[in-house]
C-alpha positions in Angstrom: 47.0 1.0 1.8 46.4 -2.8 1.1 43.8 -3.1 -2.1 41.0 -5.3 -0.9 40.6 -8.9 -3.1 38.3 -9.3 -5.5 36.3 -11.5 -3.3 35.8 -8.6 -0.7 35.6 -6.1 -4.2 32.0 -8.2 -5.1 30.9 -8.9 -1.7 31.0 -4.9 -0.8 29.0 -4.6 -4.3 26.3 -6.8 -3.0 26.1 -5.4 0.2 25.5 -2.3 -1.9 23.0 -3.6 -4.1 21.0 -5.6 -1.4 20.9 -2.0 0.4 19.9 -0.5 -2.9 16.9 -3.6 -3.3 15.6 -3.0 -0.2 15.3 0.7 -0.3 13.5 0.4 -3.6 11.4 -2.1 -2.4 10.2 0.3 0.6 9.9 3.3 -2.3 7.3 0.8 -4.0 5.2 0.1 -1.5 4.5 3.5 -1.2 4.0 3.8 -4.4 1.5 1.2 -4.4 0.0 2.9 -1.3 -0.5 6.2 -3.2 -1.8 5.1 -6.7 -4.6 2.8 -4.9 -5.4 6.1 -2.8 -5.4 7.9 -5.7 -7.7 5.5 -7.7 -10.1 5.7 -4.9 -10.2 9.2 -4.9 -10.8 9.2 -8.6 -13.8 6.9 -8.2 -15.2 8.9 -5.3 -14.8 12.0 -8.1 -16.4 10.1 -10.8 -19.3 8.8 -8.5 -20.1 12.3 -7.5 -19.3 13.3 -11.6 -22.3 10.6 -12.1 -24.2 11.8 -9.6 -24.5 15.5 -10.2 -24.7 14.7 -14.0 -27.9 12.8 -13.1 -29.4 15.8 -11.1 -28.4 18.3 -14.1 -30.2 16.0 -16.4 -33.0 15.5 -14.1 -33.4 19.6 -13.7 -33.1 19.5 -17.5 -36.0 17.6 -17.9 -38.1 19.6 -15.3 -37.8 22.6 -18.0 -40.5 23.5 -19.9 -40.1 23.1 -23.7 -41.2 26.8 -24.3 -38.6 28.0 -22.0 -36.0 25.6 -23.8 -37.0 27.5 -27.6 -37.4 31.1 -25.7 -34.0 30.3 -23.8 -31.6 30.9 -27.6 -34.0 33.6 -28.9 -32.8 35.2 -25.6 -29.4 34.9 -25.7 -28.9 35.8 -29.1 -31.1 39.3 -28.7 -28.9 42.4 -28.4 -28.2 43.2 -24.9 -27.4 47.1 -25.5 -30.1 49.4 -23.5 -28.5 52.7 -25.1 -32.2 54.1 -26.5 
């Protein structure tokens, strides 16, 4: 079998590597797809975080203060119903 020249050795080797740049170049496009999907997810999720942490505050508000100082007077009261 007839060794191929070093010429044909390093053009092989770039055939090889252009394949090799091209497939990574297709890899980070979708790469790039899925992190700026993924960033817009995570802003839709921390809009909504905003959003519900605005109504929780908002129905925090709405509380009465003497159901706020009843409220841990309550929870720490013994729960047992044993008598």
């Amino acid at each position: 079998m007839e060794q191929a020249s070093p010429i044909d050795q390093i053009a092989e080797r770039v055939e090889r590597l252009l394949l090799r740049y091209e497939e990574l170049q297709r890899t980070n496009a979708l790469l790039t797809q899925q992190v700026a999907a993924l960033s817009q997810e995570r802003d839709s999720f921390k809009s909504r975080l905003s959003a519900a942490r605005s109504r929780v505050d908002a129905l925090l508000e709405r509380i009465p203060e003497s159901a706020v100082q009843i409220a841990p007077a309550a929870a720490s009261a013994p729960t047992d119903s044993h008598f």
